[in-house]
PDB file with SEQRES, HELIX, SHEET and CRYST1 records, atoms N, CA, C and O in Angstrom:
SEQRES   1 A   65  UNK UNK UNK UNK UNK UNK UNK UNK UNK UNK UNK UNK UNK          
SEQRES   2 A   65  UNK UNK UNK UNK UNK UNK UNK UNK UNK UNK UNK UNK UNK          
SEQRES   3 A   65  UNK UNK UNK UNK UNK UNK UNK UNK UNK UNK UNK UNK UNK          
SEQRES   4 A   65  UNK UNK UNK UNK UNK UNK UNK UNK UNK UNK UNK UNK UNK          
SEQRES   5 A   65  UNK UNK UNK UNK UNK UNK UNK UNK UNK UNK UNK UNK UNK          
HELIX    1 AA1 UNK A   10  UNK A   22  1                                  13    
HELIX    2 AA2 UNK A   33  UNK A   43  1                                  11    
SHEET    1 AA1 2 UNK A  49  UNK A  52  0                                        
SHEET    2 AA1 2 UNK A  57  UNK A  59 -1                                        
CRYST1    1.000    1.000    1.000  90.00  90.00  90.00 P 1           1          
ATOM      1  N   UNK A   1      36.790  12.401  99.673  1.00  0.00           N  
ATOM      2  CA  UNK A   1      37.590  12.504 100.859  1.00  0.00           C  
ATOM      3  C   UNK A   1      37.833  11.094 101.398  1.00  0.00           C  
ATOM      4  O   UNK A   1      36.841  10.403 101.629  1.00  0.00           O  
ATOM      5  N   UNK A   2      39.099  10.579 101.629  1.00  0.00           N  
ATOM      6  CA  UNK A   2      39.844   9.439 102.271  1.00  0.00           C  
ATOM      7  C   UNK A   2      39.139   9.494 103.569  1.00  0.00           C  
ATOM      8  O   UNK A   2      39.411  10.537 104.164  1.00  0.00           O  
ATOM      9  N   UNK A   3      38.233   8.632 104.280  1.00  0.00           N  
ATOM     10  CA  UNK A   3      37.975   8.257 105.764  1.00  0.00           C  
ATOM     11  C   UNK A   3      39.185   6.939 106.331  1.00  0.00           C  
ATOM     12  O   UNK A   3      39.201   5.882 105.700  1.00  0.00           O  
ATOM     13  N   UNK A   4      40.046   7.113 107.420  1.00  0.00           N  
ATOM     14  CA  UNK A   4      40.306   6.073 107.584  1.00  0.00           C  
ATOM     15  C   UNK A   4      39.551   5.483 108.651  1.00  0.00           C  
ATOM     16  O   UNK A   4      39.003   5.899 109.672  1.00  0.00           O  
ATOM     17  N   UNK A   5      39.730   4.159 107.968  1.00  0.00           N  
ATOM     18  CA  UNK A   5      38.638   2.712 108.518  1.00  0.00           C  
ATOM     19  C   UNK A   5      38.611   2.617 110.104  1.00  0.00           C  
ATOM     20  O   UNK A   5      37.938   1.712 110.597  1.00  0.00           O  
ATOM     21  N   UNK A   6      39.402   3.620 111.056  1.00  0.00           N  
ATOM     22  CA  UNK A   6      39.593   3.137 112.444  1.00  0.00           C  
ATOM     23  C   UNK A   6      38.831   4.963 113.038  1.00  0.00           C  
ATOM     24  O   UNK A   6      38.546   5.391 114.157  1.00  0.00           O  
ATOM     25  N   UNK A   7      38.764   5.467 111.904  1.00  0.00           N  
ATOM     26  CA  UNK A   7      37.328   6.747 112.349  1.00  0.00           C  
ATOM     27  C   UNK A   7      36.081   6.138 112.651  1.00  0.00           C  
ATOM     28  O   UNK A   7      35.631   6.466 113.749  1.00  0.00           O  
ATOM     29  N   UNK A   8      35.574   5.549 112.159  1.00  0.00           N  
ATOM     30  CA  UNK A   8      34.580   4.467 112.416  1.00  0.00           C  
ATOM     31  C   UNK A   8      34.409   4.017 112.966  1.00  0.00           C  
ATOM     32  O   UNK A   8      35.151   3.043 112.844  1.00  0.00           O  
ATOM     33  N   UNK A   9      33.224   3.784 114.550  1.00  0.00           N  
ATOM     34  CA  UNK A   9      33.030   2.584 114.916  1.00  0.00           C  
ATOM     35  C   UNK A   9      32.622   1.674 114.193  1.00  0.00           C  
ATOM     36  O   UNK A   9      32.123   1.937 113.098  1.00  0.00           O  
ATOM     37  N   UNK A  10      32.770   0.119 114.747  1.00  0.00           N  
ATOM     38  CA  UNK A  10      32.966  -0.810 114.449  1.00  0.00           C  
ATOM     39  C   UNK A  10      31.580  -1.546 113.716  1.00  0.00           C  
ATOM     40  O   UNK A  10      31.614  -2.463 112.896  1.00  0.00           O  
ATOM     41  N   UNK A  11      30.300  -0.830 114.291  1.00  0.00           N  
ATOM     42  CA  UNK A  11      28.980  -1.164 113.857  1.00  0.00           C  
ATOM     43  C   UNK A  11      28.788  -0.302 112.560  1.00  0.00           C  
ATOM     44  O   UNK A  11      28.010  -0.737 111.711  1.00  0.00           O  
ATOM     45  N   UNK A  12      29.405   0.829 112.351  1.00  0.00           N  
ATOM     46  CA  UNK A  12      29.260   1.727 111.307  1.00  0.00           C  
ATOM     47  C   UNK A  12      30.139   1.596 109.900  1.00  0.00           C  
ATOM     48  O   UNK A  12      29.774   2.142 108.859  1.00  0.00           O  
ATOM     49  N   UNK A  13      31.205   0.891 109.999  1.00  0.00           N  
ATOM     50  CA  UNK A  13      32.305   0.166 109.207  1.00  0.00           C  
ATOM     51  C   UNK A  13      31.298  -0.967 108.736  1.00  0.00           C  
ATOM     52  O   UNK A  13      30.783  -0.765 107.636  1.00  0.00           O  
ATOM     53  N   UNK A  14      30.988  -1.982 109.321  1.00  0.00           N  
ATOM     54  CA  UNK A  14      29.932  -3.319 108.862  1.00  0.00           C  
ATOM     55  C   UNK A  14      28.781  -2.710 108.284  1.00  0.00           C  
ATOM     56  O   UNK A  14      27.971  -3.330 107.595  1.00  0.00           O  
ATOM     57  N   UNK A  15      28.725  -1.815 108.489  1.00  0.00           N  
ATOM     58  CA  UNK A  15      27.014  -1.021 107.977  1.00  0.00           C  
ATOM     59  C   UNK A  15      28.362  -0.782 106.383  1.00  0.00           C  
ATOM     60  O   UNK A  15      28.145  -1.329 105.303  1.00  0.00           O  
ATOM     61  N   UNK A  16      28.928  -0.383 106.497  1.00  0.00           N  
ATOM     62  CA  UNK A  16      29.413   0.518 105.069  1.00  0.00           C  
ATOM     63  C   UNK A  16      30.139  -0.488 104.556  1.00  0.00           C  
ATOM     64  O   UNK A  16      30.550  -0.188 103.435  1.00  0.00           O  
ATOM     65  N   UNK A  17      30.509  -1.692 104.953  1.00  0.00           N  
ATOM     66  CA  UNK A  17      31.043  -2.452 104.165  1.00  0.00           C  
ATOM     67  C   UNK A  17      30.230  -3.695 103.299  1.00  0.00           C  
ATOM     68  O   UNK A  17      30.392  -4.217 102.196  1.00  0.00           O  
ATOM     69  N   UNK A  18      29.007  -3.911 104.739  1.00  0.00           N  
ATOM     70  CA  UNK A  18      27.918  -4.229 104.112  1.00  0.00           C  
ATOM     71  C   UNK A  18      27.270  -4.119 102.725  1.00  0.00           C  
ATOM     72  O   UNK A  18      27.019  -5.122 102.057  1.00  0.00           O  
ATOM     73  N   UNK A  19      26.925  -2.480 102.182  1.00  0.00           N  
ATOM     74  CA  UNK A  19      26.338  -1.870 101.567  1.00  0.00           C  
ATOM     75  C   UNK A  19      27.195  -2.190 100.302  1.00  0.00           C  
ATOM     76  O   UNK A  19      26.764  -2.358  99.161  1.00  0.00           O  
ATOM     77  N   UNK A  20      28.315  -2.236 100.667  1.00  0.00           N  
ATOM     78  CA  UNK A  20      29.647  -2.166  99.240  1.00  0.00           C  
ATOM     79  C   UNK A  20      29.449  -3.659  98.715  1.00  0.00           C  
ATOM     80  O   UNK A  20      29.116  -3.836  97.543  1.00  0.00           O  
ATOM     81  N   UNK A  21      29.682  -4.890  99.705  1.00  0.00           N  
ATOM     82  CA  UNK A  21      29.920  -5.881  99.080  1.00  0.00           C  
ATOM     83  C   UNK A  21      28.454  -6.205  98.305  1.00  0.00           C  
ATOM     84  O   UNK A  21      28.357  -6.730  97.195  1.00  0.00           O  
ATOM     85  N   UNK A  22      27.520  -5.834  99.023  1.00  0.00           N  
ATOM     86  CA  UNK A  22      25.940  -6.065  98.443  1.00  0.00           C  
ATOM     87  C   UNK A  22      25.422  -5.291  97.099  1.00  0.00           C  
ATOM     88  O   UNK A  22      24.502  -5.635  96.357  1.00  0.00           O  
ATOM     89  N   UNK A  23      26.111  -4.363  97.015  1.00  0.00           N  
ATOM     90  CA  UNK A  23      25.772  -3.320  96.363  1.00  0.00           C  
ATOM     91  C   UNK A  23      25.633  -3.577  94.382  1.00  0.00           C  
ATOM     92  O   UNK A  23      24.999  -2.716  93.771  1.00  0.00           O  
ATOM     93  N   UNK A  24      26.044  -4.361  93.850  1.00  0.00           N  
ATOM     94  CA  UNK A  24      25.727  -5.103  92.375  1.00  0.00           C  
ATOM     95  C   UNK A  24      24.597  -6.474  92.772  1.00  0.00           C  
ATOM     96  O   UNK A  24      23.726  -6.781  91.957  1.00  0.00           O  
ATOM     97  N   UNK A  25      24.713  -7.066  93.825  1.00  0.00           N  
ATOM     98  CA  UNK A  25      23.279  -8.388  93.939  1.00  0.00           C  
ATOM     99  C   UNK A  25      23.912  -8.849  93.020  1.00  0.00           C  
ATOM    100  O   UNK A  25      22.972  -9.133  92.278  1.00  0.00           O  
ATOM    101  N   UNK A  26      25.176  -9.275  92.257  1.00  0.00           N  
ATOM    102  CA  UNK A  26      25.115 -10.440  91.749  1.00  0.00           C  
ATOM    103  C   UNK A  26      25.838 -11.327  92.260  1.00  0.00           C  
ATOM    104  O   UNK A  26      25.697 -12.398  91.669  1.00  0.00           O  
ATOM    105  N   UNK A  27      26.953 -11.383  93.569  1.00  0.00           N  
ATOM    106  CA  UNK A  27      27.493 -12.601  94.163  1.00  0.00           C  
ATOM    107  C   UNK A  27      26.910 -12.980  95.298  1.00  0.00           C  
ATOM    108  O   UNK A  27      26.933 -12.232  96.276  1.00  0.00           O  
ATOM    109  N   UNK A  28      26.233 -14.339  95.336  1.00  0.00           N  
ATOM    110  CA  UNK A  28      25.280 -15.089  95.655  1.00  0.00           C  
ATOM    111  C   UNK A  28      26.572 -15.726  97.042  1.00  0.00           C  
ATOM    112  O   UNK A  28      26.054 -16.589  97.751  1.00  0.00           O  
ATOM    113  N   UNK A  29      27.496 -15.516  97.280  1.00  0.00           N  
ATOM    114  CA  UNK A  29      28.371 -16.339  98.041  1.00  0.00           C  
ATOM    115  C   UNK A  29      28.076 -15.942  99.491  1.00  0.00           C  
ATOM    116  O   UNK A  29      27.462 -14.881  99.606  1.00  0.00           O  
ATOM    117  N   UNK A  30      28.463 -16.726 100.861  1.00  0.00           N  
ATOM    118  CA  UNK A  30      27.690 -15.606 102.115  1.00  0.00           C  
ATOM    119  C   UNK A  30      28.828 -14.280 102.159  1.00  0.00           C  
ATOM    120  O   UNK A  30      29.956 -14.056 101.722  1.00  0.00           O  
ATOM    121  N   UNK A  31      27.816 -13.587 102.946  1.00  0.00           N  
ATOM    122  CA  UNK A  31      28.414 -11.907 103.597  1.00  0.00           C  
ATOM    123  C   UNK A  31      29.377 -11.787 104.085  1.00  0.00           C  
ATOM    124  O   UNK A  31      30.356 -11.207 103.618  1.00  0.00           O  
ATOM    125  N   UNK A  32      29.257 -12.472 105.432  1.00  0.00           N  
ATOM    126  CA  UNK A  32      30.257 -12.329 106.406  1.00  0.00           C  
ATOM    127  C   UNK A  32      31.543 -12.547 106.264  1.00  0.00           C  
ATOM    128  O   UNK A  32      32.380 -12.069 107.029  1.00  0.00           O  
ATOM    129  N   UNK A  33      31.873 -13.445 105.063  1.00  0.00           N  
ATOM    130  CA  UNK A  33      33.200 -13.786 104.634  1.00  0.00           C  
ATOM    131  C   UNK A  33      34.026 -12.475 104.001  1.00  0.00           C  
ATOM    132  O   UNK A  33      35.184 -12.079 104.134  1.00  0.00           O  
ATOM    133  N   UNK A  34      32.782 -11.957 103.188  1.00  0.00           N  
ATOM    134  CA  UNK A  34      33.196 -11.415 102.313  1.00  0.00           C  
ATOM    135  C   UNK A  34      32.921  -9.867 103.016  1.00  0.00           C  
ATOM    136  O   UNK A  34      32.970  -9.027 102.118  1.00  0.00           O  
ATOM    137  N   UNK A  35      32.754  -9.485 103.838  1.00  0.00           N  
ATOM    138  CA  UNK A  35      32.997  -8.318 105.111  1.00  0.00           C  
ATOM    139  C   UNK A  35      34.009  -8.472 105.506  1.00  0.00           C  
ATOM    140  O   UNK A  35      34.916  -7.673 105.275  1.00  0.00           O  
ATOM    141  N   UNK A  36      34.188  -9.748 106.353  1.00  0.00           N  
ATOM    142  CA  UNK A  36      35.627  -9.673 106.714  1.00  0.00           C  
ATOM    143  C   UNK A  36      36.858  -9.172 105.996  1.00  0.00           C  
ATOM    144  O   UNK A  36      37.699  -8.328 106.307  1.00  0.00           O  
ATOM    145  N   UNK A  37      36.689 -10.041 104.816  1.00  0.00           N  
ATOM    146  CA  UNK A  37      37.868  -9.112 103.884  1.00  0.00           C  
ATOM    147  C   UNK A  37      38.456  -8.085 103.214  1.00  0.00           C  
ATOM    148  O   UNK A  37      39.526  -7.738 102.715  1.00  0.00           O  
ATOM    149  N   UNK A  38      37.087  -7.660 103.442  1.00  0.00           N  
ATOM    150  CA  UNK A  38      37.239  -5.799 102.890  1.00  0.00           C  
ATOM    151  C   UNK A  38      37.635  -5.191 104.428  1.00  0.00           C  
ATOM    152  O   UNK A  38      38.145  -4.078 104.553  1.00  0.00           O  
ATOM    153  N   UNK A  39      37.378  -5.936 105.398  1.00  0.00           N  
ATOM    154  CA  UNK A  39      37.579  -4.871 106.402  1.00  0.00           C  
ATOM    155  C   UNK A  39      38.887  -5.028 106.491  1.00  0.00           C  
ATOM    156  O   UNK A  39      39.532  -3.998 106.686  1.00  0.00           O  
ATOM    157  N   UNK A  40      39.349  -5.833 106.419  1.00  0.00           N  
ATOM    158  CA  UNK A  40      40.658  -6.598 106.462  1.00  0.00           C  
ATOM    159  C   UNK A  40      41.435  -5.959 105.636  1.00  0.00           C  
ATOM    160  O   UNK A  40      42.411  -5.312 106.014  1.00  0.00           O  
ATOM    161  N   UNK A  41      41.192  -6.041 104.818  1.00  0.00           N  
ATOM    162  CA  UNK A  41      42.095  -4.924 103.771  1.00  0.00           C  
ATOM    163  C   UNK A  41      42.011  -3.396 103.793  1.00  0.00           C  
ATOM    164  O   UNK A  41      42.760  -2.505 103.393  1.00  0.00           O  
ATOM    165  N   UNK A  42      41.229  -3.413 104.196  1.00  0.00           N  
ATOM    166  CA  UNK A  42      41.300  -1.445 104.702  1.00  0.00           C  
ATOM    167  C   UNK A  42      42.027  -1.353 105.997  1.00  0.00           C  
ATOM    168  O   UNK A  42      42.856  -0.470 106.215  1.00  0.00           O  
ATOM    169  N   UNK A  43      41.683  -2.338 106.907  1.00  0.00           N  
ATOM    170  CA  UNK A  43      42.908  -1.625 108.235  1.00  0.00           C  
ATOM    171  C   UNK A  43      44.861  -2.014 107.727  1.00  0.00           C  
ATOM    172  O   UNK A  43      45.901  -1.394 107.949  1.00  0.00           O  
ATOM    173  N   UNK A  44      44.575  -3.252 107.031  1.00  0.00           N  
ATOM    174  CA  UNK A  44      45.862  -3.253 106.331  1.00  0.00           C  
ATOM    175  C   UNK A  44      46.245  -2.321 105.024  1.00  0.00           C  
ATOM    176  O   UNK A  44      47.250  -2.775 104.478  1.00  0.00           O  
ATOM    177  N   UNK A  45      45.750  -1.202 104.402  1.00  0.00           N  
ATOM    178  CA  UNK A  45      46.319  -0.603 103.813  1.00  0.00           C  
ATOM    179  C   UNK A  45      45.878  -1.009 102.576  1.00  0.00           C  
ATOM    180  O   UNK A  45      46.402  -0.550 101.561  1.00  0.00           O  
ATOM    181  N   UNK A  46      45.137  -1.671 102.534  1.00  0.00           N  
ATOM    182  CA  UNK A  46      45.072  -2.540 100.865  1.00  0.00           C  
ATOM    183  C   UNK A  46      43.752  -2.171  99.964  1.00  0.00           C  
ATOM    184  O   UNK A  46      43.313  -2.408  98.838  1.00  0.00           O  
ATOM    185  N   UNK A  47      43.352  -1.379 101.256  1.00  0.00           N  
ATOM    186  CA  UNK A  47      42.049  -0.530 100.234  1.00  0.00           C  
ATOM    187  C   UNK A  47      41.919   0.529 100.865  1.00  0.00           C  
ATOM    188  O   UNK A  47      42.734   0.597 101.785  1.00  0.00           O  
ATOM    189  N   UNK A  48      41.200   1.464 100.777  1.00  0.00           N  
ATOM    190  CA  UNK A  48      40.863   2.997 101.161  1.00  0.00           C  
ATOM    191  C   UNK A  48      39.518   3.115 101.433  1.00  0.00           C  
ATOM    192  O   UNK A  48      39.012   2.717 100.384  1.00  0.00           O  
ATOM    193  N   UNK A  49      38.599   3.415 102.193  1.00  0.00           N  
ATOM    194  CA  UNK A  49      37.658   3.864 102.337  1.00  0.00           C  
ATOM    195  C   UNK A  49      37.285   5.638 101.580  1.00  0.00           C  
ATOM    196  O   UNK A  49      38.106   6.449 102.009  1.00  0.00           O  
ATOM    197  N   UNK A  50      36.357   6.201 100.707  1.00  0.00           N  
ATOM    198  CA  UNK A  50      36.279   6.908 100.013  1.00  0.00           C  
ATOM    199  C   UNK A  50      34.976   7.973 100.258  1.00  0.00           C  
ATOM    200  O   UNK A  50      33.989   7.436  99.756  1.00  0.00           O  
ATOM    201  N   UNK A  51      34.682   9.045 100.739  1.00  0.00           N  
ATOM    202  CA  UNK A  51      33.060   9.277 100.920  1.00  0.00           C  
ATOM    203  C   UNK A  51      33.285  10.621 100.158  1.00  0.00           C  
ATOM    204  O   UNK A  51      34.019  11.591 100.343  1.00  0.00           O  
ATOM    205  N   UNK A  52      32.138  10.198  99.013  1.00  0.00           N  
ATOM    206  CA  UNK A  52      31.705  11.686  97.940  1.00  0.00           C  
ATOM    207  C   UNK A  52      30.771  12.675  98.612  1.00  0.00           C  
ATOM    208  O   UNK A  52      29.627  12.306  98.877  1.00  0.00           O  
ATOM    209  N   UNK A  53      31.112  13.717  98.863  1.00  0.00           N  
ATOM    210  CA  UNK A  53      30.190  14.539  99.147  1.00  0.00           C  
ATOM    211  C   UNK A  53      29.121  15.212  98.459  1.00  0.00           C  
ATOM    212  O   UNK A  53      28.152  15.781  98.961  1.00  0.00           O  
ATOM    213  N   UNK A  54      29.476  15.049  97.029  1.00  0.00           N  
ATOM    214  CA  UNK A  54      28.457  15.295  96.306  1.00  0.00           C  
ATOM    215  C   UNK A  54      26.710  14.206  96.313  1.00  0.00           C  
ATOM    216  O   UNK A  54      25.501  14.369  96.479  1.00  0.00           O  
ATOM    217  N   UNK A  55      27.762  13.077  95.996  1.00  0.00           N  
ATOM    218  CA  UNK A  55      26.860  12.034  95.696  1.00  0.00           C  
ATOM    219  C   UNK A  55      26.220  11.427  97.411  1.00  0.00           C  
ATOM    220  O   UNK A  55      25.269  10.661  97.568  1.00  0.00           O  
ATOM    221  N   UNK A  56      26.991  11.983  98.399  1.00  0.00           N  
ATOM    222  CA  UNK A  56      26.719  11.682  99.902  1.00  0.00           C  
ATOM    223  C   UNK A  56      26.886  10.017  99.667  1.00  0.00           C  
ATOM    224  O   UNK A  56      26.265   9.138 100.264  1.00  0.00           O  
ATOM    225  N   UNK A  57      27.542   9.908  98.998  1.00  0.00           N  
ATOM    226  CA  UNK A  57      28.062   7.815  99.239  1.00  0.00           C  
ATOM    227  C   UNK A  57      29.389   7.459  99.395  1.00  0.00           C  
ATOM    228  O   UNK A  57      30.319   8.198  99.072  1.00  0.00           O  
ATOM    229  N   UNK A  58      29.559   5.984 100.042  1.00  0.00           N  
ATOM    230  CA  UNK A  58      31.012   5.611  99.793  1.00  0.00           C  
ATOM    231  C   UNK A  58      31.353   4.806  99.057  1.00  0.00           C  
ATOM    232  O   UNK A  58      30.540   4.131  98.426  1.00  0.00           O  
ATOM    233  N   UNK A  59      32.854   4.646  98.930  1.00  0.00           N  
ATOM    234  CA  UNK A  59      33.006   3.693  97.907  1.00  0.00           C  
ATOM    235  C   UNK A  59      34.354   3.271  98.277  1.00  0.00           C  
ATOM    236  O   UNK A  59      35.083   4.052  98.888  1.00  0.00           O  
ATOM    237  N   UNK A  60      34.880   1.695  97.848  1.00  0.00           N  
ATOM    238  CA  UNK A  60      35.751   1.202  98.570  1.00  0.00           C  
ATOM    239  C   UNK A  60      37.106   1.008  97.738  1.00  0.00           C  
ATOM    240  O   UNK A  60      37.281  -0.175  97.446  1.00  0.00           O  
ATOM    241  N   UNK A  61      37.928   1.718  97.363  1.00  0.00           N  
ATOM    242  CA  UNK A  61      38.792   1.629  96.138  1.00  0.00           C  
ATOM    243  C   UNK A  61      40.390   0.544  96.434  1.00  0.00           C  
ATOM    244  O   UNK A  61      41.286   0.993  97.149  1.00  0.00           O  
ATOM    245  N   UNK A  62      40.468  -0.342  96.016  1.00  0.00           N  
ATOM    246  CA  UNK A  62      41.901  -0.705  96.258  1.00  0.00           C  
ATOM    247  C   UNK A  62      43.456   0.107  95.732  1.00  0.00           C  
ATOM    248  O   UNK A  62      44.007   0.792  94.871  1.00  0.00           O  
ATOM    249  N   UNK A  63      43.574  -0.505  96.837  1.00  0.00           N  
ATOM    250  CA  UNK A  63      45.107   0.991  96.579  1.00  0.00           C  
ATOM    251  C   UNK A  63      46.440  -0.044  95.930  1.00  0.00           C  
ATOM    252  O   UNK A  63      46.899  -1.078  96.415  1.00  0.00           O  
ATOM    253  N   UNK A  64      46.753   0.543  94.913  1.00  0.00           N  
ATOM    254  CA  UNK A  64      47.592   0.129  94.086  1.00  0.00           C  
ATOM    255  C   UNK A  64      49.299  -0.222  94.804  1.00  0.00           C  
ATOM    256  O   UNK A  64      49.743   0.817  95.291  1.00  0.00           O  
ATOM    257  N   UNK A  65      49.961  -1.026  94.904  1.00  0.00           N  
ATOM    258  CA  UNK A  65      50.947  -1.310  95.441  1.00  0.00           C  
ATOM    259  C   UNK A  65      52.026  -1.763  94.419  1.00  0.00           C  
ATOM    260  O   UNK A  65      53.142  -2.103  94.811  1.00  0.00           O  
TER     261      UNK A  65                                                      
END                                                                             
């Protein structure tokens, strides 16, 4: 199921975007940059926020243009 990114408060979006960019541990670069831009791209349209109900997780898919 599609959540859009502005259902979310703003502490709960950083919690879930958090989790995404962290989520492989292998880019060593800082967070906050790299939060910003996913958030950034989900209120602009450029990614989707995604939550499985099976698996109870999200996942952040870019949307094809």
């Amino acid at each position: 199921m599609q959540i859009p990114p502005e259902a979310l408060d703003s502490e709960t979006l950083h919690a879930v975007v958090l989790e995404f960019v962290t989520r492989d541990g292998t880019d060593h670069s800082p967070v906050e940059p790299r939060i910003e831009l996913v958030v950034t791209q989900l209120m602009n349209g450029r990614a989707e926020l995604h939550y499985d109900e099976d698996s109870k997780s999200c996942n952040i898919l870019p949307v094809s243009i």
